[in-house]
Structures are given as structure tokens and as C-alpha cells.
Biopython code that builds the backbone (N, CA, C, O; Angstrom):
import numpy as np
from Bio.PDB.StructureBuilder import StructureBuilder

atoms = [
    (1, "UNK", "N", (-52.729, 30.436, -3.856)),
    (1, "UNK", "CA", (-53.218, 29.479, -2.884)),
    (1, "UNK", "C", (-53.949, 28.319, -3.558)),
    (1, "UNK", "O", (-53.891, 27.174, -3.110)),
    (2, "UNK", "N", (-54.770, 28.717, -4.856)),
    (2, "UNK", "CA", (-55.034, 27.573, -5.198)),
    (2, "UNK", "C", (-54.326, 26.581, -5.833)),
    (2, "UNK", "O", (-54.486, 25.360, -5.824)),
    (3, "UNK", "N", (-53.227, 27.532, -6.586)),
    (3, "UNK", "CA", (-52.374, 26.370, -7.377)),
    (3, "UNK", "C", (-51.782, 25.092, -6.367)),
    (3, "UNK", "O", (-51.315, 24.071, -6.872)),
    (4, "UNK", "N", (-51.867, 25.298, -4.848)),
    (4, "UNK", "CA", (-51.159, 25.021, -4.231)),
    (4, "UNK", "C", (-52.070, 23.990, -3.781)),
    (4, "UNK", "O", (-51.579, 22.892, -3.520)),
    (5, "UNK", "N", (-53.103, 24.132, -3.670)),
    (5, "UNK", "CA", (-54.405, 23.139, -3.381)),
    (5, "UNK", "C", (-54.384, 21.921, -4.248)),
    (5, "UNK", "O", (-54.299, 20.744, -3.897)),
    (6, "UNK", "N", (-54.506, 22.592, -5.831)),
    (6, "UNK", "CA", (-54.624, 21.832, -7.206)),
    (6, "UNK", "C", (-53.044, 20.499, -7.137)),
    (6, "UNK", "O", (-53.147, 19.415, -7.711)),
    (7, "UNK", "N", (-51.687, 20.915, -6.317)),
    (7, "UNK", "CA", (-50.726, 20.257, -6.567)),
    (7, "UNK", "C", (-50.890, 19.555, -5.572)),
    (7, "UNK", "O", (-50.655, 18.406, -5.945)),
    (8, "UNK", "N", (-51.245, 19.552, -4.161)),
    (8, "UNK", "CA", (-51.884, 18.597, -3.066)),
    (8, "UNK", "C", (-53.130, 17.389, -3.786)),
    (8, "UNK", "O", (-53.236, 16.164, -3.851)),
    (9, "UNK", "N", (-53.813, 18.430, -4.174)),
    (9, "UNK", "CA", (-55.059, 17.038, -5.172)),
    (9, "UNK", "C", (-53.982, 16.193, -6.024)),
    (9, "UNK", "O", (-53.889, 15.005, -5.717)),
    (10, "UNK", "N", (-53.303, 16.591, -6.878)),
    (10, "UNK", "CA", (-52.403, 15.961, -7.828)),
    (10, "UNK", "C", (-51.777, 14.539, -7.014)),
    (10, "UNK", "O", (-51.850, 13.331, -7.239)),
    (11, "UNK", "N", (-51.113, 15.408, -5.929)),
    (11, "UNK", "CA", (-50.356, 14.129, -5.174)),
    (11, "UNK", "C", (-51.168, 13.263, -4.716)),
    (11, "UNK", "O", (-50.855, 12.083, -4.562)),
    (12, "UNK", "N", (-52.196, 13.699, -4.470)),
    (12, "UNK", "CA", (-53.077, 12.434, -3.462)),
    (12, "UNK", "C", (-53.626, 11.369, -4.839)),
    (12, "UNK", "O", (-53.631, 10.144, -4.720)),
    (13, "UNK", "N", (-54.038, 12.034, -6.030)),
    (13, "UNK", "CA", (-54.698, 11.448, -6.859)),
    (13, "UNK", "C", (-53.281, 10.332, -7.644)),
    (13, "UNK", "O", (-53.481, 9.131, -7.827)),
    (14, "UNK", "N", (-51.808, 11.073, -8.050)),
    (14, "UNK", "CA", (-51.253, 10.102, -8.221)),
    (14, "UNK", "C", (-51.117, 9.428, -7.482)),
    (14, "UNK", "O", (-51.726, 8.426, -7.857)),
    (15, "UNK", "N", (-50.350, 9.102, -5.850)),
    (15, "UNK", "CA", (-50.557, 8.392, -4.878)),
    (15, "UNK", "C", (-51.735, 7.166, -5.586)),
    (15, "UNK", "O", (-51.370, 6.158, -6.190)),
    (16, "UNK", "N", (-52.876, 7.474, -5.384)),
    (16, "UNK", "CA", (-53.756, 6.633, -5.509)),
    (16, "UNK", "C", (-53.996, 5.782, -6.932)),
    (16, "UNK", "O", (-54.591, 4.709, -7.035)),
    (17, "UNK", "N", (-53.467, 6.437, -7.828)),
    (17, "UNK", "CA", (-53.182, 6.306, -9.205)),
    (17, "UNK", "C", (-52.354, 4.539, -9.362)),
    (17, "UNK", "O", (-52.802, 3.513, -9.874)),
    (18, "UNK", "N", (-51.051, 4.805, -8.688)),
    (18, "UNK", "CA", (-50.119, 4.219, -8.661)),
    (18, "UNK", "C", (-50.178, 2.853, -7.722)),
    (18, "UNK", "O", (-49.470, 1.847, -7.765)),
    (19, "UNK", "N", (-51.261, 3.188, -6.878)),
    (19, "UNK", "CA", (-51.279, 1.986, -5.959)),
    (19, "UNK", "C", (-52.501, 1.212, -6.653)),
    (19, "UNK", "O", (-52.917, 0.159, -6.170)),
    (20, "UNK", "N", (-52.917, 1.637, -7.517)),
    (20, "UNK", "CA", (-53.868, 0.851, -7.979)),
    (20, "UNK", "C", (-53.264, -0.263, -9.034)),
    (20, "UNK", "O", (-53.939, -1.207, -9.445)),
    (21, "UNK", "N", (-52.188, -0.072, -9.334)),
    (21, "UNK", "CA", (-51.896, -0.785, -10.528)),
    (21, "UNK", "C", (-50.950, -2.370, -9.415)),
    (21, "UNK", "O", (-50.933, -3.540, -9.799)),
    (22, "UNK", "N", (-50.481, -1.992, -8.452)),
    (22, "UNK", "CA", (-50.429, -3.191, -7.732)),
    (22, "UNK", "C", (-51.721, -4.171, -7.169)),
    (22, "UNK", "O", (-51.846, -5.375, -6.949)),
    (23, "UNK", "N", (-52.483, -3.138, -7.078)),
    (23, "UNK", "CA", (-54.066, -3.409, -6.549)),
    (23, "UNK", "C", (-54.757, -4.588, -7.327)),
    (23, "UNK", "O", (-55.056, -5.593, -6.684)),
    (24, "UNK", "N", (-55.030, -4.525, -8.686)),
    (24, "UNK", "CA", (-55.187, -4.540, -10.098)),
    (24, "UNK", "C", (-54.562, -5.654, -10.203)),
    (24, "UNK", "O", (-55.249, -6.652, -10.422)),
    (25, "UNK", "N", (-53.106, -5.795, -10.080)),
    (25, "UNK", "CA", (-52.424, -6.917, -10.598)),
    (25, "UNK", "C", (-52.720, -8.088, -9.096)),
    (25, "UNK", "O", (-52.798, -9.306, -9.260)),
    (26, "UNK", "N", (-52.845, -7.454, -7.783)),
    (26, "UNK", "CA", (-53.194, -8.787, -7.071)),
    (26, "UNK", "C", (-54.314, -9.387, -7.145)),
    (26, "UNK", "O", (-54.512, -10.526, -6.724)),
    (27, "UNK", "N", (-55.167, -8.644, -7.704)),
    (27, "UNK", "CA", (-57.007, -9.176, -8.097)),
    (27, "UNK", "C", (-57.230, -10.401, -9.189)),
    (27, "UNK", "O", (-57.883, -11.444, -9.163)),
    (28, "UNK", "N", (-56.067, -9.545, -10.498)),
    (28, "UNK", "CA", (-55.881, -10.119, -11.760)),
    (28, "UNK", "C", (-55.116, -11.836, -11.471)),
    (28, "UNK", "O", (-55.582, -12.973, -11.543)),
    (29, "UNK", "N", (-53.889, -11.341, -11.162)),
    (29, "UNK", "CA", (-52.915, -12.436, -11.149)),
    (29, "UNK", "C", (-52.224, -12.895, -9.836)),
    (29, "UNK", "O", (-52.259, -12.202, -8.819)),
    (30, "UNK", "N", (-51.513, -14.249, -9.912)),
    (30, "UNK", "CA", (-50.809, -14.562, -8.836)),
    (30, "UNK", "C", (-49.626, -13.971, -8.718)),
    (30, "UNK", "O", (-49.320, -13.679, -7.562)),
    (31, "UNK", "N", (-48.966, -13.740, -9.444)),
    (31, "UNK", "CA", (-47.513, -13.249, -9.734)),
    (31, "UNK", "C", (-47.350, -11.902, -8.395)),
    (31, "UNK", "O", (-46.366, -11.791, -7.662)),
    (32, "UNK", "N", (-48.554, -11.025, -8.365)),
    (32, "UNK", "CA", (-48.350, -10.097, -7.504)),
    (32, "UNK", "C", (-48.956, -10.455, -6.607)),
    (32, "UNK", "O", (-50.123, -10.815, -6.762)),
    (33, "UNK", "N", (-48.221, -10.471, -5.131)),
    (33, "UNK", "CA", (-48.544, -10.736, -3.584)),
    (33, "UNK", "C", (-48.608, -10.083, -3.020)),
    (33, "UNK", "O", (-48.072, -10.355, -1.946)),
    (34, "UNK", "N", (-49.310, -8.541, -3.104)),
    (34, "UNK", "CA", (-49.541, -7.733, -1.873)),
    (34, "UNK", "C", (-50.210, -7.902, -1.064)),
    (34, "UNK", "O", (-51.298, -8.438, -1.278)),
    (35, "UNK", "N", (-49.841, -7.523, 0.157)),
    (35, "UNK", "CA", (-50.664, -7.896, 1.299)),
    (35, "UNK", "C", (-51.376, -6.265, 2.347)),
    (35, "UNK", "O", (-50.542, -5.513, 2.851)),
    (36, "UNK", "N", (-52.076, -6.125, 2.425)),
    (36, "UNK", "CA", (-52.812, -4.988, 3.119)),
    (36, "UNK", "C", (-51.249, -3.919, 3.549)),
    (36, "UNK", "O", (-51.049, -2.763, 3.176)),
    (37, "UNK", "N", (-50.327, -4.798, 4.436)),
    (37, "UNK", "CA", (-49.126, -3.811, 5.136)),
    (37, "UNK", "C", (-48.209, -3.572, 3.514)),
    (37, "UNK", "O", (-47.761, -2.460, 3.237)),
    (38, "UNK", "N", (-48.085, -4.435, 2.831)),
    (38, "UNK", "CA", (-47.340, -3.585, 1.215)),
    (38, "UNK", "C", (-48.210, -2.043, 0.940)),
    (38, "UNK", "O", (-47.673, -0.961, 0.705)),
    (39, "UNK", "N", (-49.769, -2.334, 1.056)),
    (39, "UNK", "CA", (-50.313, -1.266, 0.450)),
    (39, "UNK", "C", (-50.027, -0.230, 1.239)),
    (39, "UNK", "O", (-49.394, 0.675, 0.696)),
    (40, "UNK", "N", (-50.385, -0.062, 2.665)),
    (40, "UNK", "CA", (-49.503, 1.238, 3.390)),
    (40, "UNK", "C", (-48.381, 1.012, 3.368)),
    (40, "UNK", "O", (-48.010, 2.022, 2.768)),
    (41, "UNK", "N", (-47.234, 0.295, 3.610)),
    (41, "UNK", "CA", (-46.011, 0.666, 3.473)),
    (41, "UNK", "C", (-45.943, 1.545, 1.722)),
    (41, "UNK", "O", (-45.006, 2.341, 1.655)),
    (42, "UNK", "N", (-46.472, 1.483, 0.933)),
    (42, "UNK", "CA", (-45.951, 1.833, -0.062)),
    (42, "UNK", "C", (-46.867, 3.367, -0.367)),
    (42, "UNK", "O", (-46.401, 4.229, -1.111)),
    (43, "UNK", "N", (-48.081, 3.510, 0.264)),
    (43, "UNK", "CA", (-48.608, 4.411, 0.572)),
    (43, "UNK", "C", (-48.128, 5.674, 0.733)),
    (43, "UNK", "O", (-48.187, 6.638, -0.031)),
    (44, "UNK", "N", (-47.393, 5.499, 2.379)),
    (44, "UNK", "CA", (-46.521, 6.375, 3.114)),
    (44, "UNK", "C", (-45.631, 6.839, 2.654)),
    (44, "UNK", "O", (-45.230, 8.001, 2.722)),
    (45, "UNK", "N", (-44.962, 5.398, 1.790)),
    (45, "UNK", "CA", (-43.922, 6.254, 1.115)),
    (45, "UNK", "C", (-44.470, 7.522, -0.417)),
    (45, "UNK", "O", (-44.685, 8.685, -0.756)),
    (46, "UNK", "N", (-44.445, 6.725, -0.638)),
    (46, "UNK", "CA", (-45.307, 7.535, -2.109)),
    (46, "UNK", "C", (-45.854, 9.134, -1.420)),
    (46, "UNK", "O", (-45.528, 10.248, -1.830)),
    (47, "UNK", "N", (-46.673, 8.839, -0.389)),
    (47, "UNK", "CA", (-47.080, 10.189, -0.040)),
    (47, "UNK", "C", (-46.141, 11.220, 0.568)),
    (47, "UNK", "O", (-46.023, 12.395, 0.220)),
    (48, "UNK", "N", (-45.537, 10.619, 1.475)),
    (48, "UNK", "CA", (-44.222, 11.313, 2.110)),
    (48, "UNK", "C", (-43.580, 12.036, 0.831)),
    (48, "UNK", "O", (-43.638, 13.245, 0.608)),
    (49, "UNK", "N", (-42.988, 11.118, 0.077)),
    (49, "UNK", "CA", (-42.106, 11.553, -0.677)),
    (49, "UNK", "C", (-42.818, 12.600, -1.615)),
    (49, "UNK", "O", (-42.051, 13.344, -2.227)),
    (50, "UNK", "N", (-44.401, 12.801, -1.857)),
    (50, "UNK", "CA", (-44.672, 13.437, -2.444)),
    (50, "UNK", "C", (-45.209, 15.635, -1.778)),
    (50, "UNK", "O", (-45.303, 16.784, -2.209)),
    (51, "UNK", "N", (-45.348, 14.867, -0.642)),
    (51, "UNK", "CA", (-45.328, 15.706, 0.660)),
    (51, "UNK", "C", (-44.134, 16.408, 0.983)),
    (51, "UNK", "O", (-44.212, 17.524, 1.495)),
    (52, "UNK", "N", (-42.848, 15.785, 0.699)),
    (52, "UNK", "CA", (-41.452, 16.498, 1.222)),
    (52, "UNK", "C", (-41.609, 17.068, 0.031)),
    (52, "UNK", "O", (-41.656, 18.281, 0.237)),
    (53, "UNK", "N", (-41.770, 16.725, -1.708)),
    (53, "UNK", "CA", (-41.113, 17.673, -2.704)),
    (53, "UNK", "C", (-42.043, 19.057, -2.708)),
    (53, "UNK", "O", (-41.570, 20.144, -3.037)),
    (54, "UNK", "N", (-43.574, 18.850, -2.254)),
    (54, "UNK", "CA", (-44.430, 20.050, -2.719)),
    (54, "UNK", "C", (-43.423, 21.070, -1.189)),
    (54, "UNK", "O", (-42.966, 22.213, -1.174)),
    (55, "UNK", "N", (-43.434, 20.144, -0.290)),
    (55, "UNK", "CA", (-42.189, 21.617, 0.882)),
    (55, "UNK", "C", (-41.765, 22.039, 0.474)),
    (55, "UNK", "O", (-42.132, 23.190, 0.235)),
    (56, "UNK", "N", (-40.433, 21.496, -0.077)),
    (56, "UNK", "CA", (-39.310, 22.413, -0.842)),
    (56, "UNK", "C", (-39.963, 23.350, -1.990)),
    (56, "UNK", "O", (-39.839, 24.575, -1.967)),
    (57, "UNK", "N", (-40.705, 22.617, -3.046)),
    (57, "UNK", "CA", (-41.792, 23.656, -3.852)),
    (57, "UNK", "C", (-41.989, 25.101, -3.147)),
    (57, "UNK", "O", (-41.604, 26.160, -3.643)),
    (58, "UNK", "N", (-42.738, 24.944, -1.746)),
    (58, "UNK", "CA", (-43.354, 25.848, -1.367)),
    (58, "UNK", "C", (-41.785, 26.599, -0.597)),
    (58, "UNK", "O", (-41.640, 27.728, -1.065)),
    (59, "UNK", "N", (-40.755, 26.274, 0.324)),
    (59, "UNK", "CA", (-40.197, 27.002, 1.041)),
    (59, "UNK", "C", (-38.776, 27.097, -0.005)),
    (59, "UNK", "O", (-38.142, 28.145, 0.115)),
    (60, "UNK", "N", (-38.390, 26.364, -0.731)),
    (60, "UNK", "CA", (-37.151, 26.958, -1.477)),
    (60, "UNK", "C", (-36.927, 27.685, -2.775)),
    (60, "UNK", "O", (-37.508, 27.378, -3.816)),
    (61, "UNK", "N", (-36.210, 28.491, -2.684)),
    (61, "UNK", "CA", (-36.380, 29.908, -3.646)),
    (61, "UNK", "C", (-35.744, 29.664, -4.986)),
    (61, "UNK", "O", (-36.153, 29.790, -6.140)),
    (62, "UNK", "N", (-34.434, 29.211, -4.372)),
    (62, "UNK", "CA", (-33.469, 28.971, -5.651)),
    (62, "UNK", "C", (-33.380, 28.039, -6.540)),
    (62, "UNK", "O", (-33.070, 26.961, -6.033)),
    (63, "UNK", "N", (-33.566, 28.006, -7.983)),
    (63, "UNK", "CA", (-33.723, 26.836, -8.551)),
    (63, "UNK", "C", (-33.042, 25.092, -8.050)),
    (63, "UNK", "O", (-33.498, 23.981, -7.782)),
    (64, "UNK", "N", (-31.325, 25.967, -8.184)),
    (64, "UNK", "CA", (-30.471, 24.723, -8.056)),
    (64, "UNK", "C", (-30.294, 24.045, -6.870)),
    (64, "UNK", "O", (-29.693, 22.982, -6.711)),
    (65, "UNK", "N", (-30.936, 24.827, -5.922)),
    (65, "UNK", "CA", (-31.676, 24.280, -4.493)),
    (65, "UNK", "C", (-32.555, 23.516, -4.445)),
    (65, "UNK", "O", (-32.683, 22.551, -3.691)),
    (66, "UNK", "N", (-33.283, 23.919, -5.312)),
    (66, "UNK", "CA", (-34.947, 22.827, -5.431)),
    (66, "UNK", "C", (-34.496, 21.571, -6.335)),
    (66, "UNK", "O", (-35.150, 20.533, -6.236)),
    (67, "UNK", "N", (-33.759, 21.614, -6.923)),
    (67, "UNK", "CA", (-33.433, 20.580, -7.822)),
    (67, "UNK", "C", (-32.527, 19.713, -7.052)),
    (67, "UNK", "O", (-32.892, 18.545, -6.917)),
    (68, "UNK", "N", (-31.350, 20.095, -6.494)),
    (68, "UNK", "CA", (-30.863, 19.246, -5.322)),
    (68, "UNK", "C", (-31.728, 18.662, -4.249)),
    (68, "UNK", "O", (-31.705, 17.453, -4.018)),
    (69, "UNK", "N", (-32.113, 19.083, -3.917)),
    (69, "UNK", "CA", (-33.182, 18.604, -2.840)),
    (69, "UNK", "C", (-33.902, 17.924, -3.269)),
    (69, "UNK", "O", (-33.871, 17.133, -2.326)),
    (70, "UNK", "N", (-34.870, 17.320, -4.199)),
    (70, "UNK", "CA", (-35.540, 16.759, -4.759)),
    (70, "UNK", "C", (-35.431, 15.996, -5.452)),
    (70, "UNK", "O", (-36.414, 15.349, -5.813)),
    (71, "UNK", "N", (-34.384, 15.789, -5.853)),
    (71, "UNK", "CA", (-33.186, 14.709, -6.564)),
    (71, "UNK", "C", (-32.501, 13.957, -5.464)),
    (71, "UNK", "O", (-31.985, 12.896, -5.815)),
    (72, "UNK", "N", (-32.390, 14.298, -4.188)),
    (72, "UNK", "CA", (-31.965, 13.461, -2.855)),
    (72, "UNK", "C", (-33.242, 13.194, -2.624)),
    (72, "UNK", "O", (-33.443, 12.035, -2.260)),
    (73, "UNK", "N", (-34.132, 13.847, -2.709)),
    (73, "UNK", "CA", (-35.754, 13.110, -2.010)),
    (73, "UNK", "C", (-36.225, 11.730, -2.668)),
    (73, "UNK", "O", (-36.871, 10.932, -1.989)),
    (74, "UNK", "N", (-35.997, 11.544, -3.580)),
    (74, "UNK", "CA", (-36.250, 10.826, -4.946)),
    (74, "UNK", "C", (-34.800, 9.938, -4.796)),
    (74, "UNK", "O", (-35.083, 8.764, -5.034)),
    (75, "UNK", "N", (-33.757, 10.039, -4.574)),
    (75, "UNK", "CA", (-32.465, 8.916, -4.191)),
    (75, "UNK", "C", (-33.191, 8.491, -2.968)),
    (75, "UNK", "O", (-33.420, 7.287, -3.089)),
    (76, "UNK", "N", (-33.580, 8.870, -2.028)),
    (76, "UNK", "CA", (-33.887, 8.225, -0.928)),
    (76, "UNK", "C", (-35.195, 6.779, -0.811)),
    (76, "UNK", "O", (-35.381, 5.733, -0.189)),
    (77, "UNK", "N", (-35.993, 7.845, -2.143)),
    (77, "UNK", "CA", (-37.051, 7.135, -1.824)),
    (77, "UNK", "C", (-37.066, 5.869, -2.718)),
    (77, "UNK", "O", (-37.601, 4.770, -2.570)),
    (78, "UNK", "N", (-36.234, 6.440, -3.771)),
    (78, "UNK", "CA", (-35.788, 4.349, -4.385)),
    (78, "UNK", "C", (-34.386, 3.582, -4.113)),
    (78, "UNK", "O", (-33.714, 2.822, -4.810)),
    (79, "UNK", "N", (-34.275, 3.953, -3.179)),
    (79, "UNK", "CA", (-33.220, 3.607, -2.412)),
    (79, "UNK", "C", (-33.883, 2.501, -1.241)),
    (79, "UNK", "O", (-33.654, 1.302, -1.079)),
    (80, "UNK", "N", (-34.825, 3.471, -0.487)),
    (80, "UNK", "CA", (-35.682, 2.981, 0.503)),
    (80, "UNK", "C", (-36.545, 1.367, -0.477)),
    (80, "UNK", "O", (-36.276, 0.183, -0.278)),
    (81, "UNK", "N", (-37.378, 1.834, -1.295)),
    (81, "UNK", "CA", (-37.977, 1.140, -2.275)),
    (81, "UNK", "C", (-37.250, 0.237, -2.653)),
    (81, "UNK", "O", (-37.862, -0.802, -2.408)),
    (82, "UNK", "N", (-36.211, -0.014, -3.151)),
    (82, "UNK", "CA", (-35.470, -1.312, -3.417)),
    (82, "UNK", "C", (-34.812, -2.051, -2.308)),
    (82, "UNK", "O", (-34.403, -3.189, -2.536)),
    (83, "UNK", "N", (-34.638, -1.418, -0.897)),
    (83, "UNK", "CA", (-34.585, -2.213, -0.175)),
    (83, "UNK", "C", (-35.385, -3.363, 0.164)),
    (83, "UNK", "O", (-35.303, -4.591, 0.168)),
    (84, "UNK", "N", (-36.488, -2.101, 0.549)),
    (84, "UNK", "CA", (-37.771, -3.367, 0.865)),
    (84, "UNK", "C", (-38.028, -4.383, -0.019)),
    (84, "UNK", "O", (-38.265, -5.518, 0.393)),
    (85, "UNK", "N", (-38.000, -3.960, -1.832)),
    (85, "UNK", "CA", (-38.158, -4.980, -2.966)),
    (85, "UNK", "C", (-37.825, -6.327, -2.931)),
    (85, "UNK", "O", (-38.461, -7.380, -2.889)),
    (86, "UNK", "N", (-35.904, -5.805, -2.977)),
    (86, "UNK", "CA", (-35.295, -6.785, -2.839)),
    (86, "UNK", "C", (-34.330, -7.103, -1.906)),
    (86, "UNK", "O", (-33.542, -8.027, -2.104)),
    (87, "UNK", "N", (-34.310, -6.164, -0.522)),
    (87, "UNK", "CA", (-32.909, -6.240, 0.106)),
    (87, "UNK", "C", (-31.426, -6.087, -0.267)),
    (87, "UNK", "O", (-30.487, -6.859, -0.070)),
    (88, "UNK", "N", (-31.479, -4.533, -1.029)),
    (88, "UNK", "CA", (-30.290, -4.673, -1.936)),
    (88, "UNK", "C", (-29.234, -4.434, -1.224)),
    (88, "UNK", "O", (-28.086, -4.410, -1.668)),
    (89, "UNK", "N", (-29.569, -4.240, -0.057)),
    (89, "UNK", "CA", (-28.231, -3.979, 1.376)),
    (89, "UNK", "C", (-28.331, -4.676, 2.039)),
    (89, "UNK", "O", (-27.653, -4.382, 3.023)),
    (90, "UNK", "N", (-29.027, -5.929, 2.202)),
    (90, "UNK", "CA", (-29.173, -6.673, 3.385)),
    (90, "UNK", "C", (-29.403, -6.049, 4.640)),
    (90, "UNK", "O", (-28.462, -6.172, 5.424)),
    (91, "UNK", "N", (-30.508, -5.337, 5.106)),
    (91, "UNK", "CA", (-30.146, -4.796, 6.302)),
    (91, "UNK", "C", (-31.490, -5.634, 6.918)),
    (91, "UNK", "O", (-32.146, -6.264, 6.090)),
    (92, "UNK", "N", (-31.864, -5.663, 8.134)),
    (92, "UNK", "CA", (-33.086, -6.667, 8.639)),
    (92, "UNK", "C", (-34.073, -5.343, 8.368)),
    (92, "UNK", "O", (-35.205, -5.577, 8.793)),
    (93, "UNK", "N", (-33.962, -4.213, 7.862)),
    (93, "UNK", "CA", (-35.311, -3.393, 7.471)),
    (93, "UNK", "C", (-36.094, -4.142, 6.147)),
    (93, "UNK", "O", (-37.324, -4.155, 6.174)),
    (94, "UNK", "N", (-35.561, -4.608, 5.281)),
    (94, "UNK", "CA", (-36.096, -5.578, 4.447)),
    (94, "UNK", "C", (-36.756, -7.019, 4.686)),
    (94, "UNK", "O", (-37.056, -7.878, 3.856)),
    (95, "UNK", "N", (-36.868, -7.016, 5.868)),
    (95, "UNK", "CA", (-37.487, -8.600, 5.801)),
    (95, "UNK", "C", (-36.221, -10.013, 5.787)),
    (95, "UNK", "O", (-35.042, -10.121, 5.450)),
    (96, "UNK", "N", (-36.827, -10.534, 6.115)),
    (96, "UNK", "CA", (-36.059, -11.966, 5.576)),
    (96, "UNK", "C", (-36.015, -12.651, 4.236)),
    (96, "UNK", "O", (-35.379, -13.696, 4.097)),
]
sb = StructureBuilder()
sb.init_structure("model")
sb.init_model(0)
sb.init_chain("A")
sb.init_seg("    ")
for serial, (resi, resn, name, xyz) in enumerate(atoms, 1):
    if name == "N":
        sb.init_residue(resn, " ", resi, " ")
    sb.init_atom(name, np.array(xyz, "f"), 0.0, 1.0, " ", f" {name:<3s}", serial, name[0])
structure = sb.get_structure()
């Protein structure tokens, strides 16, 4: 139970880890333009995605199960991520 605690702290702390370095660069420089809705949009994701892999962690048994699954969790989520980036599908979920 605790290891399971210790990998929840992990996620929240990278989560927070990672958003700092956009954080950082909009303080520092112009080049990066985040705006309050980048920081949760990128939040959610980051956490979600870190939230769906500790599931499978916890409910799937079989290795080559957990590795599939988590390897689609991770296609999805820079999949999702480069949409928003750059609109690499054109879909209106990216912005104009």
C-alpha cells in the first residue's frame, strides 16, 4: 500500500516538475507564451495520463498487457499533445 502511495507522490511531483520548466521559460523569456488555460490544459493531461498508467500498474497482471496498454496511453497522449502544439491533423480541437 505504500509503494502505491510513494508512485501517486511521484506522479504528482513529476506533473509539477515538468510544468515548471514552461513556467520558468514564460518568466525568463518571450519565446514561451503560456497562458494560465496552457498550464491546465497541459496539467490534465500530464496527470491523466499519469493516472491511467499507475491503473493498469495496479489492475493488469500480465506483463505484455501492461506494456500494450501503456504504450497506447503514451500514443494517445502525444498524439493529443501535438495536436494542440501544432495542429498536426487540422482538426478545430487545436485552435486556429
Amino acid at each position: 500500500m505504500i509503494t502505491q502511495n510513494k508512485r501517486l507522490t511521484g506522479i504528482l511531483l513529476a506533473v509539477a516538475t515538468l510544468l515548471l520548466i514552461p513556467f520558468i521559460g514564460t518568466l525568463v523569456s518571450t519565446e514561451v507564451n503560456w497562458g494560465i488555460f496552457d498550464f491546465i490544459v497541459a496539467g490534465i493531461l500530464l496527470l491523466g495520463t499519469g493516472l491511467m498508467v499507475e491503473f493498469v500498474l495496479r489492475k493488469v497482471r500480465k506483463p505484455e498487457y501492461r506494456i500494450a496498454f501503456i504504450a497506447a496511453i503514451l500514443l494517445i497522449l502525444f498524439l493529443v499533445w501535438a495536436e494542440l502544439a501544432v495542429g498536426l491533423f487540422g482538426t478545430p480541437f487545436a485552435g486556429s
